[in-house]
C-alpha positions as CSV (number, residue, x, y, z in Angstrom):
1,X,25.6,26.9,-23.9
2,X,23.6,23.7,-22.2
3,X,23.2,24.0,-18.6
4,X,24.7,21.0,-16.6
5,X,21.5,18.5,-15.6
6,X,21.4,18.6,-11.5
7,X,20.9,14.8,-10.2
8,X,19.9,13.0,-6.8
9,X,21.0,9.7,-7.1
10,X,20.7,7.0,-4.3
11,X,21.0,9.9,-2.2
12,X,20.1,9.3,2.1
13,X,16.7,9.1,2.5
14,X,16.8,13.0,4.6
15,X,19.0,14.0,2.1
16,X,16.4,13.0,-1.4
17,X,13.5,14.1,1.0
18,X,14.9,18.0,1.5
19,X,15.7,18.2,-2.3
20,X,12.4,17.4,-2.7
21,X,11.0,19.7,-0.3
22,X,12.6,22.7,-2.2
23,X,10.9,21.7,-5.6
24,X,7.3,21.4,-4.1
25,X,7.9,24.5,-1.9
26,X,7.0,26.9,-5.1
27,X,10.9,28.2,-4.2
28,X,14.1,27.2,-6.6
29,X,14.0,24.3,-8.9
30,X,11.3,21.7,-10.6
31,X,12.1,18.1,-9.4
32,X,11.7,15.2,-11.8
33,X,12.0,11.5,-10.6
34,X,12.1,8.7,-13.1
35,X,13.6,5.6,-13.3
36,X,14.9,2.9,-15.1
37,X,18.2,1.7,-16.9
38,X,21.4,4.1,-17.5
39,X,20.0,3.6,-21.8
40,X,16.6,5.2,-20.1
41,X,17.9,7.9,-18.2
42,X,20.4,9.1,-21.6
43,X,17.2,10.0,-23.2
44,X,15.7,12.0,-20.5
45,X,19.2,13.7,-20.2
46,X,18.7,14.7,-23.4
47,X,15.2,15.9,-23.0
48,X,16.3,18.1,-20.2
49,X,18.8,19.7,-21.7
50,X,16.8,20.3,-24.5
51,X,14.1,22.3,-22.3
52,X,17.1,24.3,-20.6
53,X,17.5,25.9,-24.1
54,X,14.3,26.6,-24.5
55,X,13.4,27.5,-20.9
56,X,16.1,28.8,-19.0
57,X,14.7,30.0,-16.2
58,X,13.6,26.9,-15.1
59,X,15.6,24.6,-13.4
60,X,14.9,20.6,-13.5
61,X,16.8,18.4,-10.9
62,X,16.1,14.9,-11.9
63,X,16.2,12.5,-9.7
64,X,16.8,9.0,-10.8
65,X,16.6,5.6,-9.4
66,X,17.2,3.0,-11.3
67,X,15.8,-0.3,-9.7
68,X,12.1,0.4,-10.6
69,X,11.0,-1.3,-7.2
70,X,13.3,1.2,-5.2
71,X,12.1,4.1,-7.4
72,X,8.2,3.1,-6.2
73,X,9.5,2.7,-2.3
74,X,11.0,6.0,-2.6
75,X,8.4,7.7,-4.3
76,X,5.7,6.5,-1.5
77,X,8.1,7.6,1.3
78,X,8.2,11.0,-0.4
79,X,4.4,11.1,-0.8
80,X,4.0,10.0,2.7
81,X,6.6,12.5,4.3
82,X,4.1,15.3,2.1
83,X,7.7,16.4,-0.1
84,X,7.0,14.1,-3.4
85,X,8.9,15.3,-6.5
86,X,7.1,18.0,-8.4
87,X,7.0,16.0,-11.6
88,X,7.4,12.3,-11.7
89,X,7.0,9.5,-14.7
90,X,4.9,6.9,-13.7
91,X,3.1,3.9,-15.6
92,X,-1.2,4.7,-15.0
93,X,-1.6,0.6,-13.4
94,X,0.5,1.8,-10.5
95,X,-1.3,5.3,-9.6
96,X,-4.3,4.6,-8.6
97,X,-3.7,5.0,-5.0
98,X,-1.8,8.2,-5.2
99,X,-5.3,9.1,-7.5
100,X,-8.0,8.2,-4.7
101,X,-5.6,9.5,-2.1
102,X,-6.0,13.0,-3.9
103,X,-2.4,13.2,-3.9
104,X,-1.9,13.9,-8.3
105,X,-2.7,17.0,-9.7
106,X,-5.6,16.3,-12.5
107,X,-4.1,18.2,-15.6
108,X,-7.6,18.3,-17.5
109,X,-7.6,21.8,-17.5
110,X,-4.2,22.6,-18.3
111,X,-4.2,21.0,-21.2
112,X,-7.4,22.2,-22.6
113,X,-5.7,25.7,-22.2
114,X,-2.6,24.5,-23.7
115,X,-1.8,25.9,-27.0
116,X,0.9,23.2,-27.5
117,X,-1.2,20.4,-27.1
118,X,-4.8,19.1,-27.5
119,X,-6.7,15.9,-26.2
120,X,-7.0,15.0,-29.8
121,X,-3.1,15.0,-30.3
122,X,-3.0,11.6,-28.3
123,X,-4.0,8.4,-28.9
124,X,-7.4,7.8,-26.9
125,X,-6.6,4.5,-25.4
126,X,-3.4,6.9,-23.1
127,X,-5.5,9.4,-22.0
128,X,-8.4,7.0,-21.2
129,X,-5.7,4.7,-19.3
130,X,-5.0,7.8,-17.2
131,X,-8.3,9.1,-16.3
132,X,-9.7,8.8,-13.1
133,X,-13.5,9.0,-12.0
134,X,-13.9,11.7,-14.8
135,X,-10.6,13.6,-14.3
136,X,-7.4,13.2,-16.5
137,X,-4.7,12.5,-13.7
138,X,-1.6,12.4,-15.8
139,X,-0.5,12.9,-19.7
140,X,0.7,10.5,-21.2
141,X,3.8,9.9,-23.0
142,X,3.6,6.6,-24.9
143,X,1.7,4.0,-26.3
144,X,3.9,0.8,-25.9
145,X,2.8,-2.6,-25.9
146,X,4.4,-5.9,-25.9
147,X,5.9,-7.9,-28.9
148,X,8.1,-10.5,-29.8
149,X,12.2,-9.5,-30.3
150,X,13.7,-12.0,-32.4
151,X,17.0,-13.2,-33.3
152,X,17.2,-13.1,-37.3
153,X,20.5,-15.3,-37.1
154,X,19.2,-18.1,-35.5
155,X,15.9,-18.3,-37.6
156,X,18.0,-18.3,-40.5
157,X,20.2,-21.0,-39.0
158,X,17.8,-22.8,-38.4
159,X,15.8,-22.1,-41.8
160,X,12.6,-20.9,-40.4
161,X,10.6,-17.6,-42.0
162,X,10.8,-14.9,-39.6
163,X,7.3,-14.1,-38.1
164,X,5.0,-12.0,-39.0
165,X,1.5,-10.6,-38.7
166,X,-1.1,-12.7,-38.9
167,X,0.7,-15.8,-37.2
168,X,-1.3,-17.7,-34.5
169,X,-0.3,-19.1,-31.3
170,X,0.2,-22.7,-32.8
171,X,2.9,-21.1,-35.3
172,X,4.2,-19.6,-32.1
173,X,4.5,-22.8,-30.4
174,X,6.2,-25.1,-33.3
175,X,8.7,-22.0,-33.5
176,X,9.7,-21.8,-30.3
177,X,10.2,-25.9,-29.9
178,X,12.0,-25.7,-33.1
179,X,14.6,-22.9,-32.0
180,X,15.5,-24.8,-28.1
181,X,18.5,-26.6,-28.6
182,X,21.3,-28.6,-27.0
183,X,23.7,-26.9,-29.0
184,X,27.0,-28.3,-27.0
185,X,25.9,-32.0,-26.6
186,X,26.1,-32.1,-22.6
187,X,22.3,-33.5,-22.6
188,X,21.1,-29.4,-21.1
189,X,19.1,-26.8,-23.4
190,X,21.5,-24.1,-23.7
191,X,19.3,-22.1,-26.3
192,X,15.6,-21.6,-25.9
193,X,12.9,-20.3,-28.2
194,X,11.4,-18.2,-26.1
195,X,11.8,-15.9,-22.6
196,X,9.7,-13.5,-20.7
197,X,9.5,-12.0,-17.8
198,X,6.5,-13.7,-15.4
199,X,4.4,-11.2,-14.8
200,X,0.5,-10.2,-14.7
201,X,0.8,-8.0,-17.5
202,X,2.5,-10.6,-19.7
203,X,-0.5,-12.9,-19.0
204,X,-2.7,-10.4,-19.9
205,X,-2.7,-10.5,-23.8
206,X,-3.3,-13.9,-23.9
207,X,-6.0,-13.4,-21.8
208,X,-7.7,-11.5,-23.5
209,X,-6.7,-13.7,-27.2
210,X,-8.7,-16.0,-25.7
211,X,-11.8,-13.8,-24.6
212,X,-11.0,-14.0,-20.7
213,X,-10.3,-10.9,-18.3
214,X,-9.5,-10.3,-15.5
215,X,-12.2,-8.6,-13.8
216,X,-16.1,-8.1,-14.5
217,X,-17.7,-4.9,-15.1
218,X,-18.8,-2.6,-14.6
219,X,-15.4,-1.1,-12.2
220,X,-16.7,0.1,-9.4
221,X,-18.0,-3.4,-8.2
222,X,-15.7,-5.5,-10.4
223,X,-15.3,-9.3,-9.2
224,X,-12.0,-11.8,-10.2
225,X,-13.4,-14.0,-13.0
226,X,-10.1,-15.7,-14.0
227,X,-12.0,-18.7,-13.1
228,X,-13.4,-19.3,-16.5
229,X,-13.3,-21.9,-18.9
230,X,-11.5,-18.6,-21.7
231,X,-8.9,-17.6,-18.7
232,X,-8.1,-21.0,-18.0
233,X,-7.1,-21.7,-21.6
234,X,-5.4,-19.0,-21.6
235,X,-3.0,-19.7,-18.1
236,X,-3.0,-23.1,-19.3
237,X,-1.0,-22.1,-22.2
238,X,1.3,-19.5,-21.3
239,X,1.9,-22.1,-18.2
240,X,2.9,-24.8,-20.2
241,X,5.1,-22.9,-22.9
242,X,7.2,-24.2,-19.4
243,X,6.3,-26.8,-17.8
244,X,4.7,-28.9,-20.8
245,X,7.2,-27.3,-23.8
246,X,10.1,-26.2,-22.3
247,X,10.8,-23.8,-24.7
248,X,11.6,-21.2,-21.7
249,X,14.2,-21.2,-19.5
250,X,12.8,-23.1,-15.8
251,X,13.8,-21.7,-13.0
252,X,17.3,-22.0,-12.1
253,X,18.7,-21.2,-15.4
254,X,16.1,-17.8,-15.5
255,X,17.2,-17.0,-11.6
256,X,21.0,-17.9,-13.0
257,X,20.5,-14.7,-15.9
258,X,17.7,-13.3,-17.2
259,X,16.0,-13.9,-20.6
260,X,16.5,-10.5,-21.7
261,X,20.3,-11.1,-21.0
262,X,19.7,-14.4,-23.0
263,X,18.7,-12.3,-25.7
264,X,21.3,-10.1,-25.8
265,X,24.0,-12.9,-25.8
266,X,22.0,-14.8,-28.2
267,X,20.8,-17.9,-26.2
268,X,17.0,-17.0,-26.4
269,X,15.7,-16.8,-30.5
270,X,12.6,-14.4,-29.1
271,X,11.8,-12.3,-26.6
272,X,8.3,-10.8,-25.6
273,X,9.2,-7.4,-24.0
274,X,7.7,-3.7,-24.1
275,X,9.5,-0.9,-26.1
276,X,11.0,-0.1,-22.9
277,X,13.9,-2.5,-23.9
278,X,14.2,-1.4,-27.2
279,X,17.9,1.2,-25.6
280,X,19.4,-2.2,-24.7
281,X,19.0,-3.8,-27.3
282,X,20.5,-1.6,-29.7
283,X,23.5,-2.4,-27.9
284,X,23.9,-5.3,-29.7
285,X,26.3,-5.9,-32.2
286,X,26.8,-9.8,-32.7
287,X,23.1,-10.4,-34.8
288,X,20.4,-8.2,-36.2
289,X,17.0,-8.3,-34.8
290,X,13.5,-7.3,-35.2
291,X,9.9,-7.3,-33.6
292,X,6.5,-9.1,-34.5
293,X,3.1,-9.1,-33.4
294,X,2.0,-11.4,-30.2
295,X,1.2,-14.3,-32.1
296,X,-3.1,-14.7,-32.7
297,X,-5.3,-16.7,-30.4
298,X,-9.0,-16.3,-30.5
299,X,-9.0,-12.8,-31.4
300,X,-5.9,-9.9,-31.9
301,X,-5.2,-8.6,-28.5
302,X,-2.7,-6.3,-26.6
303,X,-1.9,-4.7,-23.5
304,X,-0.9,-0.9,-22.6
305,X,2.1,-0.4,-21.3
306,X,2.1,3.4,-20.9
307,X,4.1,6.1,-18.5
308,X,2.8,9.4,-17.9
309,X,4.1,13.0,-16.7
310,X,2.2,13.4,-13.4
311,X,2.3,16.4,-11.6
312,X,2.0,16.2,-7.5
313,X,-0.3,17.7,-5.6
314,X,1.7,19.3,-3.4
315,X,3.9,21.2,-6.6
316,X,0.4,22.3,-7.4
317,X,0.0,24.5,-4.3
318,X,2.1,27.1,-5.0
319,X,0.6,28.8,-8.4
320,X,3.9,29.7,-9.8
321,X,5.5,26.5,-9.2
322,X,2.9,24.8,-10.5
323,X,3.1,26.6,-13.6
324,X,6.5,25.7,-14.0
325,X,6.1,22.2,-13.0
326,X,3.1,22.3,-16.2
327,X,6.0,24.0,-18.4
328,X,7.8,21.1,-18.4
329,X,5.4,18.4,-18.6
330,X,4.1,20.0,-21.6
331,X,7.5,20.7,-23.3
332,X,8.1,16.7,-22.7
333,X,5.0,15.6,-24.3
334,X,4.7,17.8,-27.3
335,X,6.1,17.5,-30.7
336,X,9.7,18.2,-30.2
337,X,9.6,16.8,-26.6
338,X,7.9,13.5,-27.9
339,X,10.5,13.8,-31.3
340,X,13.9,13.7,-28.3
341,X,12.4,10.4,-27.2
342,X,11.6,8.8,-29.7
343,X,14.9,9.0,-31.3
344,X,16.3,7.6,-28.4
345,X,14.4,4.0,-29.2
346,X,12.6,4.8,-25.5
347,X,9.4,5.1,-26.8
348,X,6.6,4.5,-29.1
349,X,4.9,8.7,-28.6
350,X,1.3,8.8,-27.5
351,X,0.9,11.8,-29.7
352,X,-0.4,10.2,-32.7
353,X,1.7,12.6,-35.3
354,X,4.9,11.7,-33.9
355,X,4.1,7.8,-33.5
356,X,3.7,8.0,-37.9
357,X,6.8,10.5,-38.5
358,X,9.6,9.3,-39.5
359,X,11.4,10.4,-35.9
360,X,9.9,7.1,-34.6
361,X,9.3,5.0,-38.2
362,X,12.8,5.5,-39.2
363,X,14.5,4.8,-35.4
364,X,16.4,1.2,-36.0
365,X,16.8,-0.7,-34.7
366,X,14.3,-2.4,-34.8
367,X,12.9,-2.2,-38.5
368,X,9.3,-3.2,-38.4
369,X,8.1,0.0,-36.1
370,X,4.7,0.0,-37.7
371,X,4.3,-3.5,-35.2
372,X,3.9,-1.1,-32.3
373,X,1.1,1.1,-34.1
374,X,-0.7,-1.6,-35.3
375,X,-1.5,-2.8,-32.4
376,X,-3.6,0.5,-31.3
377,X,-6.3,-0.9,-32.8
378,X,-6.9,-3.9,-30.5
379,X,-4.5,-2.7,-27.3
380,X,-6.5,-2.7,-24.3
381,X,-5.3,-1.0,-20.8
382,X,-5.5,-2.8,-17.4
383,X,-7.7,-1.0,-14.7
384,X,-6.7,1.7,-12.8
385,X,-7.9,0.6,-9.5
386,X,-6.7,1.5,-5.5
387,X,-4.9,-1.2,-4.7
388,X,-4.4,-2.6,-8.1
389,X,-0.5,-2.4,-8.1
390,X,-0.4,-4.4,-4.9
391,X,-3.1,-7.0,-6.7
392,X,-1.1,-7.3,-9.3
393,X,2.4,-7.6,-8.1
394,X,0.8,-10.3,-6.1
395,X,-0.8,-11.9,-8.6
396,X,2.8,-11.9,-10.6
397,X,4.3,-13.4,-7.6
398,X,1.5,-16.8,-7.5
399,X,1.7,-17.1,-11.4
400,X,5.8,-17.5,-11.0
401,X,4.9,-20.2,-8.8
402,X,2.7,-21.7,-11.5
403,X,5.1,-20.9,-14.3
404,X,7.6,-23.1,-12.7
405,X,5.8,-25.9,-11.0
406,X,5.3,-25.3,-7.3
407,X,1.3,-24.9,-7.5
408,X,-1.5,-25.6,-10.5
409,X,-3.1,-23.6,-11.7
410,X,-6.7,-24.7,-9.7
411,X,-4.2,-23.1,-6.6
412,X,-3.6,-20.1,-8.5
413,X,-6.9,-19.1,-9.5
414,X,-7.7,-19.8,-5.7
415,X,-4.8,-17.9,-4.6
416,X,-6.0,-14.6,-7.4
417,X,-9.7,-14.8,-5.7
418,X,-7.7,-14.4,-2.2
419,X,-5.5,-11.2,-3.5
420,X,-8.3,-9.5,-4.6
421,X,-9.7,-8.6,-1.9
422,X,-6.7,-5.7,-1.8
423,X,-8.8,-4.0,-4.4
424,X,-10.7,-0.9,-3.4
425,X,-13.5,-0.2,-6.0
426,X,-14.4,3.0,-6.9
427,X,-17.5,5.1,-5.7
């Protein structure tokens, strides 16, 4: 008999931050705090109840917020009020102040003496995204990357070959233009070819296609150098898909609904998005879709967009807890733990036998799976860095402003060399 999940949802602040308490006190129940849609938090329903079977004597509260943002207010409250959950999912760009602060239990050692899992279980590029100055901070739990969504009704409407590897950014381009339309006559684009969300990790592919980066190395005294000719082509061009094209939604109509809402009522033909919105879209039931590569620039290239189990300090101070706390990260991220997920359409698994199984091959929607894993062999991870997460969100915030016409792009790369200074380098 499955043991009901406990939750804390949207609870008072003094309410979350006692149920906290209890979990890192080494007394009563393991506290896991995730976020994301209600899609997301099914499939870590599901892994929880699965570990209750296995583990009954160990209780897992989740606590779930679903606005990402709030979940990453909360979480530093928490951290700063010394009761953070024992366990919480959390993407490696985002924890690199929690890992200069001290405030992560490295998990290096724990899983050299696990004999569930070994380093060699996981693809490198997750546990290299994760590691610290020398020290593995959390595990990691998937190896997602960006791609294109597409609508196969409307390329066959409109009698174009769906896309496929090997197809450059020009092929992109012409596709996109092609698939915006006036489809009611009023003079307004009421389908576009193309939506994402504006953001520095959306940039960062393209980027990198075109032999840019962001920062120089070596880390620990990295300088901005988006102010090259290779990262100027590349802003240039996700800029004008726009500005210049129009085969995006501008402003008002993205602010009036989203482009992954566009997608799922069929007004956008493609859609660059992580696997993270693979749950949602399954929802759909009016067209079939599928997933592509990121079109080819320069070179192949693709950013990590990977979560990991991360274990607090503070759960780590009472040996027993702590032991519990592992128990469950390590249930989540081995075989069958990796196997729940993946059948949920969640995520593409870190651990490299489950990624070519058919648990994730054969999860469709979408059909073409083998995109995700194909692009481990050119995916690159963005810096773990104090003070990165603020960088970045910043940095997302200016490009917007580029995206849609209020500053150039001489004013953003300005505005980037400004931000930076946010970013502690390492020692």
């Amino acid at each position: 008999m499955r043991k009901p999940i406990s939750y804390l949802v949207a609870l008072p602040l003094i309410a979350l931050l006692m149920s906290a308490c209890t979990g890192s006190s080494g007394q009563g129940e393991v506290t896991f705090m995730i976020s994301g849609e209600p899609a997301e938090l099914a499939a870590y329903e599901k892994l929880v109840e699965r570990f209750s079977e296995d583990y009954p004597d160990i209780d897992v509260s989740m606590i779930y917020v679903a606005s990402g943002k709030e979940f990453r207010e909360k979480l530093g409250t928490m951290f700063s009020a010394k009761v953070p959950p024992d366990v919480f999912l959390y993407n490696y760009r985002r924890l690199g102040d929690y890992a200069e602060a001290g405030a992560v239990e490295p998990l290096d050692s724990r899983l050299d003496k696990s004999t569930l899992l070994s380093r060699s279980d996981f693809y490198p590029v997750t546990l290299d995204a994760f590691t610290y100055k020398g020290r593995l901070q959390c595990i990691p739990q998937n190896l997602s990357s960006p791609v294109i969504y597409y609508n196969e009704a409307l390329f066959d409407e409109a009698g174009l070959p769906f896309p496929r590897a090997g197809w450059t950014q020009e092929d992109f381009l012409s596709t996109a233009e092609a698939l915006t339309k006036d489809r009611d006559g009023d003079g307004r684009i009421d389908q576009w070819g193309f939506g994402t969300e504006v953001e520095t990790i959306r940039l960062a592919p393209f980027i990198w296609s075109y032999g840019g980066d962001f920062l120089d190395e070596p880390l620990d005294q990295p300088g901005l150098v988006l102010d090259t000719a290779e990262a100027r082509q590349a802003i240039e061009w996700f800029v004008e898909l726009q500005l210049l094209h129009h085969v995006t939604p501008d402003l008002v109509a993205e602010t009036a609904q989203s482009s992954e809402d566009r997608f799922l009522n069929g007004s956008i033909a493609m859609l660059m998005n992580s696997r993270v919105g693979v749950p949602s879209l399954r929802t759909i039931t009016a067209f079939k879709w599928d997933v592509a590569p990121l079109p080819l620039g320069d070179r192949q290239a693709s950013v990590l967009h990977s979560d990991g189990f991360c274990m607090s300090a503070k759960a780590a101070e009472d040996a027993a807890h702590a032991e519990k706390a592992w128990t469950f990260i390590e249930f989540a991220v081995s075989e069958e733990g990796q196997t729940i997920l993946a059948g949920t359409g969640r995520t593409v698994p870190s651990m490299v036998r489950v990624a070519e199984s058919d648990a994730f091959l054969k999860s469709f929607p979408p059909t073409n799976n083998q995109v995700y894993l194909d692009a481990a062999a050119y995916i690159r991870a963005l810096p773990m860095l104090p003070g990165w997460n603020t960088f970045e969100e910043l940095l997302s915030k200016e490009l917007q402003r580029a995206f849609y016409g209020d500053i150039g792009i001489d004013e953003l790369i300005d505005s980037a060399d400004e931000l930076a200074s946010v970013l502690v380098r390492e020692e």
